[in-house]
N, CA, C and O atoms as CSV, one atom per row, in Angstrom:
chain,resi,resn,atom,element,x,y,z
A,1,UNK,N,N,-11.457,-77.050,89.414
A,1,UNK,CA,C,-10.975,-76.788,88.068
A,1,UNK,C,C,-11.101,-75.284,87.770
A,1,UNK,O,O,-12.195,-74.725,87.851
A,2,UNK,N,N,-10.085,-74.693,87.459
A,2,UNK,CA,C,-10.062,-73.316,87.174
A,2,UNK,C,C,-10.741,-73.108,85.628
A,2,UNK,O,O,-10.939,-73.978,84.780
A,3,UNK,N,N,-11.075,-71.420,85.545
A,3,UNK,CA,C,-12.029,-71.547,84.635
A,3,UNK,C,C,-10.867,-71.150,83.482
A,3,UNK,O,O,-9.856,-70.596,83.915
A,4,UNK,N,N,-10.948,-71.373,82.220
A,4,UNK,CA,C,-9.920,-70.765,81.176
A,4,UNK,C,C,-10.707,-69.240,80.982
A,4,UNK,O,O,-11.918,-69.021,80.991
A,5,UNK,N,N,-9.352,-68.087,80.768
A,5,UNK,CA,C,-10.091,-66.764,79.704
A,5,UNK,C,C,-11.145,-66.593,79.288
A,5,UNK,O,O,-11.946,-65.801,79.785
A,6,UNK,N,N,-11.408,-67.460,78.066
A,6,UNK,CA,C,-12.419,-67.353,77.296
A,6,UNK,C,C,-13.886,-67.617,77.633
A,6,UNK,O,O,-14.874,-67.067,77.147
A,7,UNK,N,N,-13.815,-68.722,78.708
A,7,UNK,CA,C,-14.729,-69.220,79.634
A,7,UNK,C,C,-15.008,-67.745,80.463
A,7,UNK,O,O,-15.971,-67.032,80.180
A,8,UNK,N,N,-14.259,-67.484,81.270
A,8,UNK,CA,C,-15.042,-66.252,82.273
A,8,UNK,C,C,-15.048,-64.917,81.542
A,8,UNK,O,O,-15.630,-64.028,82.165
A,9,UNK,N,N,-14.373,-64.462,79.993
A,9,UNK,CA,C,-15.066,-63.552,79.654
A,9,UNK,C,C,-16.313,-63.871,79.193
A,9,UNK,O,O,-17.135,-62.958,79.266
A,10,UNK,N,N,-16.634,-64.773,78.800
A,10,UNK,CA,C,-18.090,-65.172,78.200
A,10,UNK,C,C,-19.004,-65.213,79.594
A,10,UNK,O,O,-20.128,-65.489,79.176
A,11,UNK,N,N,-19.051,-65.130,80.472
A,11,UNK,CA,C,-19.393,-65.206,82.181
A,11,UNK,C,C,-19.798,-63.967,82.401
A,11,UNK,O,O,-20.975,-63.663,82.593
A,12,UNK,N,N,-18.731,-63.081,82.383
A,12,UNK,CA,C,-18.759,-61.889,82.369
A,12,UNK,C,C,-19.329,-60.750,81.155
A,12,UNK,O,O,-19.247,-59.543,81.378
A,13,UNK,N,N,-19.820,-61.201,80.055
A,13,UNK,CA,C,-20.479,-60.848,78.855
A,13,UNK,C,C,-22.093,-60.924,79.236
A,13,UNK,O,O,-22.870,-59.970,79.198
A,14,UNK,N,N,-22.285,-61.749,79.463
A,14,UNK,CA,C,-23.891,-61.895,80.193
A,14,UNK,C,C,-24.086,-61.743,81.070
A,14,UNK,O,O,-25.266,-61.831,81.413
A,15,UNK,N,N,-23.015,-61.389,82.098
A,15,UNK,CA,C,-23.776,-60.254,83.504
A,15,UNK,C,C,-23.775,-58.865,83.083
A,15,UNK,O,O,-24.676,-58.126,83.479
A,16,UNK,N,N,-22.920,-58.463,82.372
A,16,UNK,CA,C,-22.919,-57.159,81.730
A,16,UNK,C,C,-24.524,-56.732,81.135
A,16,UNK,O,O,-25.333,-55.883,81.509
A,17,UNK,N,N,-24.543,-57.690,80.104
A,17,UNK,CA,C,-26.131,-57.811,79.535
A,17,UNK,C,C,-27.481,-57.723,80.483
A,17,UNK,O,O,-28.582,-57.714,79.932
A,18,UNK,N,N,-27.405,-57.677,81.486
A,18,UNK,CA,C,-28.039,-57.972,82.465
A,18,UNK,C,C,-28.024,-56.544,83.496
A,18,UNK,O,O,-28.640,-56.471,84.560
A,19,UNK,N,N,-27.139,-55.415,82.881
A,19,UNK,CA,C,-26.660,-54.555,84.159
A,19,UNK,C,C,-27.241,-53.518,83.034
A,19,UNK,O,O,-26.634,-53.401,81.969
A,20,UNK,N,N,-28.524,-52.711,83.315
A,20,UNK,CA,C,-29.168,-51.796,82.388
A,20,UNK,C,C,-28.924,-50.353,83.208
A,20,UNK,O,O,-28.564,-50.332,84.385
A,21,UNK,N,N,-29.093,-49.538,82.667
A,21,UNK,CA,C,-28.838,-48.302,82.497
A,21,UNK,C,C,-30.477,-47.719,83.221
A,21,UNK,O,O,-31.476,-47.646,82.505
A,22,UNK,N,N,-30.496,-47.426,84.409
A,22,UNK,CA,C,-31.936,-47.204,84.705
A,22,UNK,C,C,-32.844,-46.163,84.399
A,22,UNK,O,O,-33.901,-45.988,85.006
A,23,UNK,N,N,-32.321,-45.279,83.195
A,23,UNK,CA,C,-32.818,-44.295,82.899
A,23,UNK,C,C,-32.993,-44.612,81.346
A,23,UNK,O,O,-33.436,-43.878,80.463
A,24,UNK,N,N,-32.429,-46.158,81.256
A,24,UNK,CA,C,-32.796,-46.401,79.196
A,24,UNK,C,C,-33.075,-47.732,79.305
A,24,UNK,O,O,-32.719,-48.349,80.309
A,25,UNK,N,N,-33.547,-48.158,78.586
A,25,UNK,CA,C,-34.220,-49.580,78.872
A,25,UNK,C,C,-33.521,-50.793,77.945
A,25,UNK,O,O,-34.090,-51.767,77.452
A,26,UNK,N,N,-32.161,-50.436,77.870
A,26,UNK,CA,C,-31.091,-51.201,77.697
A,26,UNK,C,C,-30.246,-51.401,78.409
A,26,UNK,O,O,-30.035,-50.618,79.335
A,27,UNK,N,N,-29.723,-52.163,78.277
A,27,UNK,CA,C,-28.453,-53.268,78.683
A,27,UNK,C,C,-27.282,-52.560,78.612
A,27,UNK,O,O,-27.203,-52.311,77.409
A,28,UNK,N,N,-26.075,-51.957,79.282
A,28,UNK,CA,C,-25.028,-51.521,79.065
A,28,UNK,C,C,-24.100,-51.657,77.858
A,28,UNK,O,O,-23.687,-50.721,77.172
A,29,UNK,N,N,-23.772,-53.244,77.661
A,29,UNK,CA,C,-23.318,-53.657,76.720
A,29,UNK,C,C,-24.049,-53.615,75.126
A,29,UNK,O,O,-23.388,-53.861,74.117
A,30,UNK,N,N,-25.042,-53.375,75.103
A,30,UNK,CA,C,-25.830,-53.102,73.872
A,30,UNK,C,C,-25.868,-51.998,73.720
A,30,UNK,O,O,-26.212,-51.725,72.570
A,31,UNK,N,N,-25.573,-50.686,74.670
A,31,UNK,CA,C,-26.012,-49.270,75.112
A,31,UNK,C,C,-24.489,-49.033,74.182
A,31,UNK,O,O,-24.221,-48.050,73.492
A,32,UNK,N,N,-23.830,-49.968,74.360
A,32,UNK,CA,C,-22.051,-49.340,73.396
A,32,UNK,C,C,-21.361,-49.385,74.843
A,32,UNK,O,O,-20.252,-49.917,74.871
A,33,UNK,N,N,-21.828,-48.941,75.925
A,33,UNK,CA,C,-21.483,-48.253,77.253
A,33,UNK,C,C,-19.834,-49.013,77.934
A,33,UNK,O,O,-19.039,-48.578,78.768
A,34,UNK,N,N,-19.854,-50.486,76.993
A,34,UNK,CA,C,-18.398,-50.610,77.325
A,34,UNK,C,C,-17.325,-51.418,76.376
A,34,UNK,O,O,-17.327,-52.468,75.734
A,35,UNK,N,N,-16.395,-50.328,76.647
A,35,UNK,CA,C,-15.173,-50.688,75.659
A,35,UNK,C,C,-14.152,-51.832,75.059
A,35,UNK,O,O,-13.585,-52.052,73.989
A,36,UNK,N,N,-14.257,-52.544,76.601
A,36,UNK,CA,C,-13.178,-53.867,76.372
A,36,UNK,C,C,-13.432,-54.333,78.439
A,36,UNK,O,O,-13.697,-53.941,79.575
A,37,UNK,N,N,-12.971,-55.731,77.298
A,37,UNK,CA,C,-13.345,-56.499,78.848
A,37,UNK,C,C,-12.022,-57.421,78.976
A,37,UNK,O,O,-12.191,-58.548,78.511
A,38,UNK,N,N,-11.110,-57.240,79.358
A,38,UNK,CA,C,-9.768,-58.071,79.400
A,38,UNK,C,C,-9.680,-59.092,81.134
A,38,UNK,O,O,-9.924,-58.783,82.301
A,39,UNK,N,N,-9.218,-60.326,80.467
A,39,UNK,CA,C,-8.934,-60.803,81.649
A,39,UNK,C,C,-7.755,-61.095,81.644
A,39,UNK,O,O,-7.221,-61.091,80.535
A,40,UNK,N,N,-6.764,-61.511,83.032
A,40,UNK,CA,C,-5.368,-62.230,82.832
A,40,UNK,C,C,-5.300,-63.203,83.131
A,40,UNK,O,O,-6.326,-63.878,83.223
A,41,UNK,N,N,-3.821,-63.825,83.475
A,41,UNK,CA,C,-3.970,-65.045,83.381
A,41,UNK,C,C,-4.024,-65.797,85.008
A,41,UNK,O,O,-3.821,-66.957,85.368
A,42,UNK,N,N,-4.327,-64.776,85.623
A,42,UNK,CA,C,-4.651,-64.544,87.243
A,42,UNK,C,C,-5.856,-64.203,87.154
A,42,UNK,O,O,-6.228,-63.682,88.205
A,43,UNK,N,N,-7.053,-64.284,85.979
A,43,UNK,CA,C,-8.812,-63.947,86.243
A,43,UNK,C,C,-8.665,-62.615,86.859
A,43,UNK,O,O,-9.693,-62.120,87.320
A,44,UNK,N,N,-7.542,-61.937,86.950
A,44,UNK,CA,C,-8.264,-60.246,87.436
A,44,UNK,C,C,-8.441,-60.118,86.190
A,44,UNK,O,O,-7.958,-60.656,85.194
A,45,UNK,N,N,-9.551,-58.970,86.463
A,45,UNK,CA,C,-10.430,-58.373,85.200
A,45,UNK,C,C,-10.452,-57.022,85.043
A,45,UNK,O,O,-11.084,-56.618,86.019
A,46,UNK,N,N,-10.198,-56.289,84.523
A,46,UNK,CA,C,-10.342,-54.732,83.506
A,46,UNK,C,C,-11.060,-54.617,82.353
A,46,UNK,O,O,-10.871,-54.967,81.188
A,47,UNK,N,N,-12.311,-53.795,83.198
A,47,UNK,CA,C,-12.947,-53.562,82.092
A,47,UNK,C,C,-13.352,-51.598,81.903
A,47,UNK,O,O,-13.579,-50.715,82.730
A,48,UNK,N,N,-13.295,-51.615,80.843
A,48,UNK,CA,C,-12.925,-50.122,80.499
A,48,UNK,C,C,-14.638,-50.062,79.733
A,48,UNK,O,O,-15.213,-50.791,78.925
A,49,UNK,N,N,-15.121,-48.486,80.663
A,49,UNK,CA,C,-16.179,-48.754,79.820
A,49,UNK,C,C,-16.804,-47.252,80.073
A,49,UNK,O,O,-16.288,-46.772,81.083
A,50,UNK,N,N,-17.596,-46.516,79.565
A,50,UNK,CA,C,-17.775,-45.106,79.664
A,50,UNK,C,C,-19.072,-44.581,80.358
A,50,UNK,O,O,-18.927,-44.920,81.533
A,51,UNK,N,N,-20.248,-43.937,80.239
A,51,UNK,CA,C,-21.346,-43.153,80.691
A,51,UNK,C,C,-22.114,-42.841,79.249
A,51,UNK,O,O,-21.521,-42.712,78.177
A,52,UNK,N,N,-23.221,-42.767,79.394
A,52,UNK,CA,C,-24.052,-42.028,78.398
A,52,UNK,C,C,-23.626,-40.444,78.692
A,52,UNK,O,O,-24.318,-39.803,77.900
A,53,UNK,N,N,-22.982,-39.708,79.297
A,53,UNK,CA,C,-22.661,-38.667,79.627
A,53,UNK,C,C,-22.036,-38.523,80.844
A,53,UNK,O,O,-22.403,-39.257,81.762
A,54,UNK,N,N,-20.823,-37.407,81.098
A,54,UNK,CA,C,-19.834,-37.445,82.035
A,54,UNK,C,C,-20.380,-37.035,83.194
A,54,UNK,O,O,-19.805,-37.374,84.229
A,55,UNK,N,N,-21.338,-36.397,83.258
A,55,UNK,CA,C,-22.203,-35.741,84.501
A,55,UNK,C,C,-23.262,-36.907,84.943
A,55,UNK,O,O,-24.077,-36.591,85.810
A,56,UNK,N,N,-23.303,-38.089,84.469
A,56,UNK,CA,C,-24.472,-38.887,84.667
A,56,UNK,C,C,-24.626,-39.014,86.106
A,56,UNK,O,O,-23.694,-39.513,86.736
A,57,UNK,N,N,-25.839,-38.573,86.807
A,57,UNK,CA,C,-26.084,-38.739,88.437
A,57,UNK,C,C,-26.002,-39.978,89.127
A,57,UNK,O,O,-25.854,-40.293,90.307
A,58,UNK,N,N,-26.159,-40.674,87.908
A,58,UNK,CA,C,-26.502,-42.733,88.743
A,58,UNK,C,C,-24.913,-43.230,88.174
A,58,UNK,O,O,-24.878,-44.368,87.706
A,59,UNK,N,N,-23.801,-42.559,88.188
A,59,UNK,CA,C,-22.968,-42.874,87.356
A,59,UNK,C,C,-22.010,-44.007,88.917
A,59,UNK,O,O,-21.175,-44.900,88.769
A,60,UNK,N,N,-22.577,-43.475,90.183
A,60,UNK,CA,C,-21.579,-44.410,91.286
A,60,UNK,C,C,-22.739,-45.369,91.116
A,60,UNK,O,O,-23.112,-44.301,90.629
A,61,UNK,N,N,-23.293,-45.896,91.056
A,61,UNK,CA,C,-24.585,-46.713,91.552
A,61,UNK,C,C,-24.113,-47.671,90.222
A,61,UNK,O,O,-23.936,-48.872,90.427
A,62,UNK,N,N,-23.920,-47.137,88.906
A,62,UNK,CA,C,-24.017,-47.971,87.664
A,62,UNK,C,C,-22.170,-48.991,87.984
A,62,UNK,O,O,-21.840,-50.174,87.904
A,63,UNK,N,N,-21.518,-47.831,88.305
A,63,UNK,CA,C,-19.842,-48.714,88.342
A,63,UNK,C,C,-20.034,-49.770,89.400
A,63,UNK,O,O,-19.532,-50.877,89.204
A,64,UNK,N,N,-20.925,-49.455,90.848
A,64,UNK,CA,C,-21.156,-50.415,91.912
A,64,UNK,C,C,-21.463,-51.740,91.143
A,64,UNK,O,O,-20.833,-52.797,91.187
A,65,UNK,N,N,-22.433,-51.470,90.523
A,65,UNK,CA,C,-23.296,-52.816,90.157
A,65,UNK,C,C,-22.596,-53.529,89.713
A,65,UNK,O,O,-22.458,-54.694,90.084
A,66,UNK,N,N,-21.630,-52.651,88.266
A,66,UNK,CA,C,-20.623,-53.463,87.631
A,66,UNK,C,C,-19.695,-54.456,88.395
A,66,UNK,O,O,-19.604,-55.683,88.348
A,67,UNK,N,N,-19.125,-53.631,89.018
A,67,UNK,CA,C,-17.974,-54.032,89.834
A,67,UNK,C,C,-18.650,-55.200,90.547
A,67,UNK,O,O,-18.318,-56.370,90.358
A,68,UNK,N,N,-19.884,-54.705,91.605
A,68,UNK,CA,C,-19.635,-56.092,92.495
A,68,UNK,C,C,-20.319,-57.399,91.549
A,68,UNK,O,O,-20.100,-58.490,92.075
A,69,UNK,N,N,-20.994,-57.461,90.435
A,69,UNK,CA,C,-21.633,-58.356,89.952
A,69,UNK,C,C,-20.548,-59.507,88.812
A,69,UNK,O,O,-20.426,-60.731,88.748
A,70,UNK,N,N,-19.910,-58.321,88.033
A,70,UNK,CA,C,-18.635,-59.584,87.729
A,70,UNK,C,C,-18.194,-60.039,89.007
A,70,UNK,O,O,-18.642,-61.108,89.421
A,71,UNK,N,N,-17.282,-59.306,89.778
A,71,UNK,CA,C,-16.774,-59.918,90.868
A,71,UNK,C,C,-17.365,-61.103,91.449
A,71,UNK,O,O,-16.580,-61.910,91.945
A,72,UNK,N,N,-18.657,-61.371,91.481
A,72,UNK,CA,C,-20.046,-62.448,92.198
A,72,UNK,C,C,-19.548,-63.806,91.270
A,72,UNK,O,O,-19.698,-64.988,91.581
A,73,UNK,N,N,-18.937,-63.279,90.091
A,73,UNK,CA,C,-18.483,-64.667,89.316
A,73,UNK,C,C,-17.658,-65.680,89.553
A,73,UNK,O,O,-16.510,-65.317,89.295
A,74,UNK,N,N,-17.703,-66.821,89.935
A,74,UNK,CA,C,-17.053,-67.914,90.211
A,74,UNK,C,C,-15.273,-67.486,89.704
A,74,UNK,O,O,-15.060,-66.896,88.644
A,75,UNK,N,N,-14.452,-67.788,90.394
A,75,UNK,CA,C,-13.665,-67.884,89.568
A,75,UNK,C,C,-12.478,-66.310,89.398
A,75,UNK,O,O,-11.270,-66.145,89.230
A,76,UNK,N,N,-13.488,-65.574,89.535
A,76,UNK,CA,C,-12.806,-63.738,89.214
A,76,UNK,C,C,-12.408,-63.666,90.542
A,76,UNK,O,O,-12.914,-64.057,91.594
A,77,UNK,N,N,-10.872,-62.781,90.111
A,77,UNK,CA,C,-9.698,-62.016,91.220
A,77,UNK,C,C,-10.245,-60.267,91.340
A,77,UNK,O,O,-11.370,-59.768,91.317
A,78,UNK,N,N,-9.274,-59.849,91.433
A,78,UNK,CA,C,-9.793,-58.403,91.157
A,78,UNK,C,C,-10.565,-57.981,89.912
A,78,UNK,O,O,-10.609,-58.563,88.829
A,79,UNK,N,N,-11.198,-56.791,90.304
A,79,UNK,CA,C,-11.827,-56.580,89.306
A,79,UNK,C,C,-11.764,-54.781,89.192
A,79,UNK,O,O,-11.848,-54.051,90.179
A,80,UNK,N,N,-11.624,-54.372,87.996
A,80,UNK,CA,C,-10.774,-52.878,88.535
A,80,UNK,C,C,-11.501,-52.420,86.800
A,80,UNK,O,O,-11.459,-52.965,85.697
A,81,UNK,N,N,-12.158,-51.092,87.367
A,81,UNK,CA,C,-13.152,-50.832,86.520
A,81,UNK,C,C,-12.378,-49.348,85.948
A,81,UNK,O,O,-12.281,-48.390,86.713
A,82,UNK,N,N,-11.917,-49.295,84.706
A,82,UNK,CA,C,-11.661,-48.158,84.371
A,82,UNK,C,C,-12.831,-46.924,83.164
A,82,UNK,O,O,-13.174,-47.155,82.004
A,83,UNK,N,N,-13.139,-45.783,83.963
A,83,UNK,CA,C,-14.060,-44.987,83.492
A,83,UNK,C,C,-13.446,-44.008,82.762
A,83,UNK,O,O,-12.602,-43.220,83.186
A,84,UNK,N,N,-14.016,-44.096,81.340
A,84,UNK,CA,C,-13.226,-43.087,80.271
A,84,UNK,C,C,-14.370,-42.409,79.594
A,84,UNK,O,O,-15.488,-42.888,79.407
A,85,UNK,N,N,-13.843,-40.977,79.178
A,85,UNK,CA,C,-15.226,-40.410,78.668
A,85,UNK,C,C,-13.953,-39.929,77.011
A,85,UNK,O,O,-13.862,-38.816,76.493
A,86,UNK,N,N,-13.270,-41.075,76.642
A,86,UNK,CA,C,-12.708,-40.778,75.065
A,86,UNK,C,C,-12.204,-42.216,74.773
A,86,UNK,O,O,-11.533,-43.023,75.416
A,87,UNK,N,N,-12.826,-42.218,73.480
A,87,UNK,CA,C,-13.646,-41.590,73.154
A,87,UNK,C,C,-15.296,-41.521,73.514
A,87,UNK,O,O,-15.936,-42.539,73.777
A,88,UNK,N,N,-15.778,-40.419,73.491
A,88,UNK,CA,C,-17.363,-40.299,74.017
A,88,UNK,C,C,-18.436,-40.783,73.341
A,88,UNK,O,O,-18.391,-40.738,72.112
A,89,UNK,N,N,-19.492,-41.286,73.934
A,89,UNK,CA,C,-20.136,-42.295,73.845
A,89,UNK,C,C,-21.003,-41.172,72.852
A,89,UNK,O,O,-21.110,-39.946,72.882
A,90,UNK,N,N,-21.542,-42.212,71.992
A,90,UNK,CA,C,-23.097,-41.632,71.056
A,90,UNK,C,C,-23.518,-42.828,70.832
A,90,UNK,O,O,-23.084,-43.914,71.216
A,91,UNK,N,N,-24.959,-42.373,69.766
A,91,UNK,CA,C,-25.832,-43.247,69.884
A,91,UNK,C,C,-25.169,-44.484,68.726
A,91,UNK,O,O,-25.737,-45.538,68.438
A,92,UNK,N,N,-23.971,-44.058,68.247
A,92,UNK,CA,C,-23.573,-45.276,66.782
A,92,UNK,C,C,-23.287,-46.526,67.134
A,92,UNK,O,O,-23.543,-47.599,66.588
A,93,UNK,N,N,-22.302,-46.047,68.853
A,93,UNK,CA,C,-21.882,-47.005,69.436
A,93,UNK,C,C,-23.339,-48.219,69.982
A,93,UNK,O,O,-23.012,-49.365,70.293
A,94,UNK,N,N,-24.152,-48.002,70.012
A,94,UNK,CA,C,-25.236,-48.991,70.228
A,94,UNK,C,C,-25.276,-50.149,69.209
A,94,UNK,O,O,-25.136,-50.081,67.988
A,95,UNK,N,N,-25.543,-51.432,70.135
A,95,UNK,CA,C,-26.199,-52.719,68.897
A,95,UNK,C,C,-27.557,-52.460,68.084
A,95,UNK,O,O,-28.159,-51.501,68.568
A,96,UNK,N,N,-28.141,-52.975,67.109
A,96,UNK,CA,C,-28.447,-52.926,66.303
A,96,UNK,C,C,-29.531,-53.427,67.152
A,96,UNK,O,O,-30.672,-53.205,66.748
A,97,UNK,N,N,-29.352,-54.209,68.511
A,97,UNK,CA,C,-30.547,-54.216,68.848
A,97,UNK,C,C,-30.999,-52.918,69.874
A,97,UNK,O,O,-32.067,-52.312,69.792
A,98,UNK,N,N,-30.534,-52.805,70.294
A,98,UNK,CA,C,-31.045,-51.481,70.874
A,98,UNK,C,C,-31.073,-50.402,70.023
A,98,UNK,O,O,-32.125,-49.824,70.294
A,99,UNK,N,N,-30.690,-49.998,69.430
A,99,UNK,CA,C,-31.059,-48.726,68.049
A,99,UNK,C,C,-32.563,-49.601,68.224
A,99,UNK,O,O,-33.357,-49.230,69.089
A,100,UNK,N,N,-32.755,-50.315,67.688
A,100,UNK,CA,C,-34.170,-51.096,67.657
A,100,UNK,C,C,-35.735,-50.736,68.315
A,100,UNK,O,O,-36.845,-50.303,68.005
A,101,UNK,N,N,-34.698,-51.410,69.786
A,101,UNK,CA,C,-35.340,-51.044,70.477
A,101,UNK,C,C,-36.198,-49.300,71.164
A,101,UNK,O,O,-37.284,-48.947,71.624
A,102,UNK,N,N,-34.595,-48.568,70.763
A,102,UNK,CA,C,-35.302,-47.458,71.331
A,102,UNK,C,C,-35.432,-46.762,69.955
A,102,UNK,O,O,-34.837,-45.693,69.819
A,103,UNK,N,N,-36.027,-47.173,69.097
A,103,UNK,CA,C,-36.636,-47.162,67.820
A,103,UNK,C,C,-35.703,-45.863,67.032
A,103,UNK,O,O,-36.069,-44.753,66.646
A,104,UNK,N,N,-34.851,-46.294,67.006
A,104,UNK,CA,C,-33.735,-45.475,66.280
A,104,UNK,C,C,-33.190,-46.107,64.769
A,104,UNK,O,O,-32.279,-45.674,64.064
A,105,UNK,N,N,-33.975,-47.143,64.568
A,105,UNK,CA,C,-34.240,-47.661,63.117
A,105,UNK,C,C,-35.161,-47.691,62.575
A,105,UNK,O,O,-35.188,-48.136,61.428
């Protein structure tokens, strides 16, 4: 049984959550760090998502993880990671739990 859209972006929402930033002690997706997560109707996946900064040194190591860990998901075709630095990331873009956390409330 194939998985529907909504099913493997929600799949792909909590491996994201799971893929931290090893220099902040958040979660990418809470970090703001990505933009949109689109799937089609072929499960390839595009997800557009940025850097805490354009020079970031762990910046191949962070897209690796991405890439091969959705991909690990039941179900996912390609998976094709687009890196944008616009608009540029700040701290607004963070959840409310991480502001939190890294005590920015």
């Amino acid at each position: 049984m194939e998985k529907d859209i909504l099913q493997l972006e929600a799949e792909i929402l909590i491996v994201l959550k799971d893929i931290y930033d090893p220099e902040i002690p958040v979660n990418l997706y809470d970090l703001g760090l990505i933009y949109e997560v689109e799937v089609d109707d072929y499960n390839n996946v595009d997800i557009t998502m940025t850097l805490t900064a354009p020079n970031c040194p762990i910046a191949d190591g962070i897209l690796t993880e991405v890439k091969q860990k959705v991909s690990a998901i039941h179900g996912t075709e390609r998976v094709n990671i687009n890196l944008v630095f616009d608009p540029p990331w700040d701290k607004s873009m963070m959840s409310e739990e991480a502001k939190l956390e890294l005590g920015f409330l």
